[in-house]
Kinemage of the C-alpha trace (Angstrom):
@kinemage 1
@onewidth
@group {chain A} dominant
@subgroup {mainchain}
@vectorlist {calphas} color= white
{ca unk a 1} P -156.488 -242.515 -93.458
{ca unk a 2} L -153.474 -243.049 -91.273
{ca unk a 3} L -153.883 -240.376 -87.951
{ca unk a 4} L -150.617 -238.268 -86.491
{ca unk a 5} L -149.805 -239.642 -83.188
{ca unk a 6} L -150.511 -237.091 -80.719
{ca unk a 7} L -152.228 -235.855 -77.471
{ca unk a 8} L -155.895 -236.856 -78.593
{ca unk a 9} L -154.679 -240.194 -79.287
{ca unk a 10} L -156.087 -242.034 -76.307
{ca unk a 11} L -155.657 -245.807 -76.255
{ca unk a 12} L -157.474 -248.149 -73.815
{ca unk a 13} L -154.467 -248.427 -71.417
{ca unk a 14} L -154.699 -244.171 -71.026
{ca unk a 15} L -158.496 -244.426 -70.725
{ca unk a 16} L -157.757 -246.791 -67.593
{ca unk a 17} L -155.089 -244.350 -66.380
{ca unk a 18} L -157.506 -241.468 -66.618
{ca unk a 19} L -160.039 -243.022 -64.900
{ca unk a 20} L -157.625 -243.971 -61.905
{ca unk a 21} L -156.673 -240.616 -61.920
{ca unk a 22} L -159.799 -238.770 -61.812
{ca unk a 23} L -161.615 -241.322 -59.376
{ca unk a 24} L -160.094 -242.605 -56.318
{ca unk a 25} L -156.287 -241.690 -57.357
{ca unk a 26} L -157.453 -237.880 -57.883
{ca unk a 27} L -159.361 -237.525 -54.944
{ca unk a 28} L -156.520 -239.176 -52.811
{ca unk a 29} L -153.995 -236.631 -53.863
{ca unk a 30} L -156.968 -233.381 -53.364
{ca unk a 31} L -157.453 -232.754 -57.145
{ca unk a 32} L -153.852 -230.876 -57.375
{ca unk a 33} L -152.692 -230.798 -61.097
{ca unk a 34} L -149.366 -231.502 -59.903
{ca unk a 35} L -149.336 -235.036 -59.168
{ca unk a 36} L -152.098 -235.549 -61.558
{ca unk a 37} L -149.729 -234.757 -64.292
{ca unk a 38} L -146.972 -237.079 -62.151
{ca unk a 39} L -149.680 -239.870 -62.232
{ca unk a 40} L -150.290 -239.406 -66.306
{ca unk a 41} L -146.695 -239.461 -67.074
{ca unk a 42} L -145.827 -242.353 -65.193
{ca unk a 43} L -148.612 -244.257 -66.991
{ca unk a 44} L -146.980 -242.925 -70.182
{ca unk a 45} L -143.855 -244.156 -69.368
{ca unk a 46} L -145.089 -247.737 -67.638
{ca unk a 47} L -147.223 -248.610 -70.861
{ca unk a 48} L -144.016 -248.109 -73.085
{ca unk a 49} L -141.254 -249.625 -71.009
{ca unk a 50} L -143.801 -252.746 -71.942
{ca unk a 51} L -142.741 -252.846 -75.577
{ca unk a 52} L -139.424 -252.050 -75.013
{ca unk a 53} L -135.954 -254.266 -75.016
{ca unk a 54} L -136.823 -257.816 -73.784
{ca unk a 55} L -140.555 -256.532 -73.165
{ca unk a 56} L -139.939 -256.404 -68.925
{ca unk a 57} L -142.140 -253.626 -67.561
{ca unk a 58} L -140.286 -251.438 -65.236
{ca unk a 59} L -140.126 -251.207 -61.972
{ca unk a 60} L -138.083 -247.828 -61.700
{ca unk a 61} L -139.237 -244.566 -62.317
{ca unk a 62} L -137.014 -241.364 -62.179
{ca unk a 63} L -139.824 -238.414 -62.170
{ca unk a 64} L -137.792 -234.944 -62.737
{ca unk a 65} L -138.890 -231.563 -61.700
{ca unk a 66} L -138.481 -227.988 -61.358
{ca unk a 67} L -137.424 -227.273 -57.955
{ca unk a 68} L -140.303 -225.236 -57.198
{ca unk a 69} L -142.169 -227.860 -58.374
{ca unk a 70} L -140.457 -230.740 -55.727
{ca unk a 71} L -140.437 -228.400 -53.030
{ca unk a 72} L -144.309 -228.168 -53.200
{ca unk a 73} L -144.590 -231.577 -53.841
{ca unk a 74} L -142.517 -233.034 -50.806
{ca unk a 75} L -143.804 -230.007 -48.741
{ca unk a 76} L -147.850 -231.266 -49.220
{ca unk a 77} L -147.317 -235.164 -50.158
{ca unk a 78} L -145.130 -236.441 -48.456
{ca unk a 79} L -146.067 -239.892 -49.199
{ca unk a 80} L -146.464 -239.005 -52.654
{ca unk a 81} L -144.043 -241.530 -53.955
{ca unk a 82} L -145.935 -244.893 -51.917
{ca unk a 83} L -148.857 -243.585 -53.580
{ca unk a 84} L -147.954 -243.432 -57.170
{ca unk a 85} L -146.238 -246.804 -56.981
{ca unk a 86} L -149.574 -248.363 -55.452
{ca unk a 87} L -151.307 -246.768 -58.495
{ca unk a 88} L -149.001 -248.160 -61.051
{ca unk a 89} L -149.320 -251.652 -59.741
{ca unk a 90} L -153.493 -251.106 -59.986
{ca unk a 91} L -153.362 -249.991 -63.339
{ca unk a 92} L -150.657 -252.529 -64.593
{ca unk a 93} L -153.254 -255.112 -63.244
{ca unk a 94} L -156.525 -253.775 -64.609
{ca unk a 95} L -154.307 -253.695 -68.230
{ca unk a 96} L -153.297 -257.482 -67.418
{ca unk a 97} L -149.654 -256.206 -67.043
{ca unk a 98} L -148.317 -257.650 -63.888
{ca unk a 99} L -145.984 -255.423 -62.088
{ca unk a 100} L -144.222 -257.674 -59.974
{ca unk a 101} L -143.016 -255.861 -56.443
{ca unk a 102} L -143.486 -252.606 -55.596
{ca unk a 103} L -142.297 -250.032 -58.354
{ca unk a 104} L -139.848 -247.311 -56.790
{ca unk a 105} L -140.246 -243.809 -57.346
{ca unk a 106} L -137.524 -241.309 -57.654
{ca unk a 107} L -137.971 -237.595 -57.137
{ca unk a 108} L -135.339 -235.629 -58.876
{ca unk a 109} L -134.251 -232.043 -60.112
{ca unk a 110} L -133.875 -230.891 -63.299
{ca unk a 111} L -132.967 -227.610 -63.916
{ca unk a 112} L -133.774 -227.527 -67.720
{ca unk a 113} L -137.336 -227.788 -66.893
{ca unk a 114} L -139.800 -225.183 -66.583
{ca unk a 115} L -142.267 -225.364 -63.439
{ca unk a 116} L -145.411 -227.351 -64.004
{ca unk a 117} L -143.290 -229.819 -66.315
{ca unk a 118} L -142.361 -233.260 -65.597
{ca unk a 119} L -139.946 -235.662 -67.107
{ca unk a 120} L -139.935 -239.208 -66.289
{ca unk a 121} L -137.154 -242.159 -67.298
{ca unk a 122} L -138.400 -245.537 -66.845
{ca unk a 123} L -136.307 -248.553 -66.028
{ca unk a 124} L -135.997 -252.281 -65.130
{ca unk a 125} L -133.519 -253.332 -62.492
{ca unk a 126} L -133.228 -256.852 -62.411
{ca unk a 127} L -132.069 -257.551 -58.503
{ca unk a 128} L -135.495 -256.363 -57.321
{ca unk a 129} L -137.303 -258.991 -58.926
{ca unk a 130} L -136.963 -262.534 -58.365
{ca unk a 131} L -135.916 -264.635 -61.103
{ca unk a 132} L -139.604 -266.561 -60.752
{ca unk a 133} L -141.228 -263.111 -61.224
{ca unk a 134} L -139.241 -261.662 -64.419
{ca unk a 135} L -140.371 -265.200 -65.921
{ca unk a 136} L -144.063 -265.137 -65.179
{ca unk a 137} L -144.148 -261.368 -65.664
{ca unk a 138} L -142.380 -261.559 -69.289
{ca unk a 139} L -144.458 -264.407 -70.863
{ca unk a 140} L -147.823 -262.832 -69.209
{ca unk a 141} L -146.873 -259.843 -71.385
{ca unk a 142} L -145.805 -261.730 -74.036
{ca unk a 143} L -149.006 -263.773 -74.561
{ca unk a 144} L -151.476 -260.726 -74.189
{ca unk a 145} L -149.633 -258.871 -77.172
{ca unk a 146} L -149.650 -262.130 -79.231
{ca unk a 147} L -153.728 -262.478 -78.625
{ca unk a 148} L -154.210 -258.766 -79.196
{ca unk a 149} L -151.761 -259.125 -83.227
{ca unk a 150} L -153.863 -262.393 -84.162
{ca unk a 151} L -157.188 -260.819 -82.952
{ca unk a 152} L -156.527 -258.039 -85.058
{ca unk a 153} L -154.557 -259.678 -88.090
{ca unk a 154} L -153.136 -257.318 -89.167
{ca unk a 155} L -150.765 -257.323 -92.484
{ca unk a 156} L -148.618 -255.518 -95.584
{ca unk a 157} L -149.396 -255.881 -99.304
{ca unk a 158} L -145.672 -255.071 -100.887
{ca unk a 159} L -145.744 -253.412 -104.552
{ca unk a 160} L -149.373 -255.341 -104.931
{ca unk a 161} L -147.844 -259.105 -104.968
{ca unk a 162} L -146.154 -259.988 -101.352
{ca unk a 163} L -148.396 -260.439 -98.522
{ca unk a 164} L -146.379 -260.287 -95.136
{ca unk a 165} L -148.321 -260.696 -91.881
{ca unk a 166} L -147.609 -258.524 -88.749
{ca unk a 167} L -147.404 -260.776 -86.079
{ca unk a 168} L -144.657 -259.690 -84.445
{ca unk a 169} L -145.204 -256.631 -81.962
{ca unk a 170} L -141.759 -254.820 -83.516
{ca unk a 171} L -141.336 -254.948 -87.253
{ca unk a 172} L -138.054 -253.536 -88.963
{ca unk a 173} L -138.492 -251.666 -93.205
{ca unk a 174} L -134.988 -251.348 -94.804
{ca unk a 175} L -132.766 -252.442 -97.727
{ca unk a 176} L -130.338 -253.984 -95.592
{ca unk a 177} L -130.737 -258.336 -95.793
{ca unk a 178} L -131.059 -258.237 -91.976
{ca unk a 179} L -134.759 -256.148 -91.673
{ca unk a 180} L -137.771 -257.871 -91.471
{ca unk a 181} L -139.361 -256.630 -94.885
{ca unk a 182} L -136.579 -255.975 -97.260
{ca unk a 183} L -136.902 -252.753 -99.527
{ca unk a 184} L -134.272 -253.580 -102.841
{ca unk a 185} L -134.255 -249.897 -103.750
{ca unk a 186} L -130.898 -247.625 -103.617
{ca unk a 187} L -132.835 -245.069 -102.631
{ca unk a 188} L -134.243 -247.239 -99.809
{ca unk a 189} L -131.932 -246.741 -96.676
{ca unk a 190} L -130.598 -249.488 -95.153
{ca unk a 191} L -132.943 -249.151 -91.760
{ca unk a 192} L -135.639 -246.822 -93.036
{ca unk a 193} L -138.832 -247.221 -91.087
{ca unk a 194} L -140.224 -249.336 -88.016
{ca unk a 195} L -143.622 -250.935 -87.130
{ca unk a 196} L -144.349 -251.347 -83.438
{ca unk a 197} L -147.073 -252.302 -81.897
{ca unk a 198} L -147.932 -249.316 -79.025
{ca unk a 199} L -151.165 -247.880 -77.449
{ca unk a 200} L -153.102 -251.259 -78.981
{ca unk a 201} L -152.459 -249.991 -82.457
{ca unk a 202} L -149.438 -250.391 -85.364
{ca unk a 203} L -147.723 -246.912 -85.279
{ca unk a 204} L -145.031 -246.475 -88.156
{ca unk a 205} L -141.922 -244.674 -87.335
{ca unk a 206} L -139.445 -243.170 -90.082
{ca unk a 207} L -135.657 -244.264 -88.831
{ca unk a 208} L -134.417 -240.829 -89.950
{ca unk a 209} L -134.230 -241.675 -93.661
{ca unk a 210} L -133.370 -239.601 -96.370
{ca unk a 211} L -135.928 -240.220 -98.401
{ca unk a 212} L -138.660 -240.276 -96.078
{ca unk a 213} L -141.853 -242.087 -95.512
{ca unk a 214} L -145.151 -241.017 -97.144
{ca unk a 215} L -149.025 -241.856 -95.807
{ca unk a 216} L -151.527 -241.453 -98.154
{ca unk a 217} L -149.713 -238.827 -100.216
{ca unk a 218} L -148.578 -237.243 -96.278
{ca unk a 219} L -144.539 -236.854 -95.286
{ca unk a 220} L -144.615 -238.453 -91.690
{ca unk a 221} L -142.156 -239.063 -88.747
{ca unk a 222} L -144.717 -241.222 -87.116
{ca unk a 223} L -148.142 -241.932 -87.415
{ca unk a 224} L -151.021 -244.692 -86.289
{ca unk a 225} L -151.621 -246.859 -88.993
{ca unk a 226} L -155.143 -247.687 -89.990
{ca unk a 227} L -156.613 -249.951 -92.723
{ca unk a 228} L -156.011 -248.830 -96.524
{ca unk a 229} L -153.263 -246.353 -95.255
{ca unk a 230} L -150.967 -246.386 -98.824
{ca unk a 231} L -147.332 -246.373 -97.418
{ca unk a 232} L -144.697 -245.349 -100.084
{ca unk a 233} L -141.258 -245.159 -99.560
{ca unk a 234} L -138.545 -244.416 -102.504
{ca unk a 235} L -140.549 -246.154 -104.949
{ca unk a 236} L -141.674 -249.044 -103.121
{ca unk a 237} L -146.057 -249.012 -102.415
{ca unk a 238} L -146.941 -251.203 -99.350
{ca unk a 239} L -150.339 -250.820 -97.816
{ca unk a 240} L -151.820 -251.421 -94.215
{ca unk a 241} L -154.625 -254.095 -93.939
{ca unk a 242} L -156.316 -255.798 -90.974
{ca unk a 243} L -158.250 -259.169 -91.122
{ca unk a 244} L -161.460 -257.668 -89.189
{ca unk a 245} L -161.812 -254.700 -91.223
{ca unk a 246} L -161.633 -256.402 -95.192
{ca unk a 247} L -165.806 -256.401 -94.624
{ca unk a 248} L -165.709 -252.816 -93.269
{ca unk a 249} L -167.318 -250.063 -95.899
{ca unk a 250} L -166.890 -246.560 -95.169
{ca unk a 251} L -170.084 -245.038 -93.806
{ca unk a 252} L -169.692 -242.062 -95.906
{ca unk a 253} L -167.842 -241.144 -99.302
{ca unk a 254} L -167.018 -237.855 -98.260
{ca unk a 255} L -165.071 -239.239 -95.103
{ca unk a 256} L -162.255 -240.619 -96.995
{ca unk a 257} L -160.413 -240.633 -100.449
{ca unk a 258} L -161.857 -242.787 -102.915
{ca unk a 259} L -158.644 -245.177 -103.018
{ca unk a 260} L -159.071 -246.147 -99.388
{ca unk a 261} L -162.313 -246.396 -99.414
{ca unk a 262} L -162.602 -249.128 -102.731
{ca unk a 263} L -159.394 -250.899 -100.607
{ca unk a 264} L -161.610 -251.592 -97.583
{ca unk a 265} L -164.324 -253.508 -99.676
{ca unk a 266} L -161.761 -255.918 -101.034
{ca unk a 267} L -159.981 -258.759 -99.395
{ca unk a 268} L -156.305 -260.083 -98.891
{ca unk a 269} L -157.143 -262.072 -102.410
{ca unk a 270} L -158.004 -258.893 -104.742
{ca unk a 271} L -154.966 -257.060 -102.686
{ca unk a 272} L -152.239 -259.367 -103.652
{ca unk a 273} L -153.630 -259.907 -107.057
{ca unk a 274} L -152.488 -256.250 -107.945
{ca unk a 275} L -154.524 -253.486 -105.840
{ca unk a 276} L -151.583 -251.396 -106.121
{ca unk a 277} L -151.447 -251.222 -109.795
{ca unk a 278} L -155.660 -250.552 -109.867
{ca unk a 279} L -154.975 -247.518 -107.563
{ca unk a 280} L -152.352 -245.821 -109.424
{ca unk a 281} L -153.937 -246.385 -112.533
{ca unk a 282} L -157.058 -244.971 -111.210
């Protein structure tokens, strides 16, 4: 079954992160929660900026604060902001993402927030790379998502008959002629739902549509997609597959609902020769 996106969602990148953090990281900045929370926010906000526009990582980070919060911060790290951009280019190389030069780190103020909360706006400013670097950096990036989609293989079975493969790390769902799956429904809207490829897993986004985006029988706004997940939206049935799992049985019949487990035991074959159709009818 698919699973929300949320704070126990922990992807290999954040595992890295955490154990920066928590080893020499933490014990560089004395254990304070303060710029431990700094430190897991940037990480946040580096990981995403990868799969993002042109797919440059960034090498500007704005990190807003309570006043309080910066006062304390300049006050007993003064060299906080060295040390968090040193940290972001040892985890962007342990996670094979090159970061280039330096990242700079902003302190700001936001008065909106509430002490002990942090905000942080990542960016990519082009005149502090050299042209040499955005080039190697990009197509480093580039090829490690491509290895990680056609390790995993993942794909779509639409209304039990069209087989689409996700190999693309950004996948539009709409009725208009210029998505990449196209939904002929009226009740389909014309951008309805995205696939992206974040946190080394397919996560499913609904666009804001009216009619919304069901997993397994669920009403979702986003949500990590996992094999045999049944995606409906209006009246159109696609469901989530990957190539390493069509082997895969569940270990027990009580873990999961009886559809998703007799999808797992099948293969790409039996799915476009009608699974849909075999489930409902079920």
């Amino acid at each position: 079954m698919g699973n929300m996106l949320d704070n126990n969602h922990i992807s290999r990148f954040e595992l890295l992160a955490q154990n920066l953090i928590e080893g020499t990281f933490g014990r560089l900045l004395g254990g304070r929660m303060e710029p431990q929370l700094i430190a897991s926010k940037l990480a946040r906000a580096m990981e995403g900026s990868s799969y993002e526009g042109d797919g440059q990582l960034a090498n500007v980070y704005d990190v807003f604060l309570h006043e309080n919060d910066l006062n304390e911060v300049q006050q007993n790290f003064p060299l906080l902001d060295e040390q968090l951009a040193n940290y972001l280019v040892r985890l962007g190389s342990q996670a094979n993402f090159p970061v280039g030069d330096l990242p700079v780190i902003r302190f700001n103020i936001d008065s909106y927030l509430r002490p002990q909360q942090v905000r942080v706006v990542a960016m990519y400013d082009s005149t502090r790379d050299s042209t040499q670097t955005r080039k190697q950096n990009k197509l480093q990036i580039d090829k490690s998502v491509l290895e990680a989609l056609k390790e995993l293989d993942a794909f779509l079975i639409v209304d039990g008959q069209e087989h689409i493969p996700l190999s693309r790390s950004m996948i539009t769902i709409g009725r208009r002629i210029d998505n990449d799956i196209i939904l002929d429904s009226p009740t389909v809207s014309r951008k309805h739902a995205q696939i992206r490829w974040r946190y080394s897993h397919f996560i499913l986004y609904d666009l804001g549509s009216r009619a919304g985006v069901l997993i397994n029988g669920q009403r979702v706004r986003e949500c990590v997609l996992q094999p045999g997940d049944i995606i409906k939206i209006s009246n159109k049935t696609l469901i989530y597959g990957e190539g390493s799992q069509e082997s895969t049985r569940p270990k027990s019949s009580a873990q999961q609902d009886s559809k998703t487990q007799r999808y797992k035991t099948l293969s790409k074959k039996d799915l476009s020769a009608g699974l849909t159709g075999r489930l409902n009818n079920s």
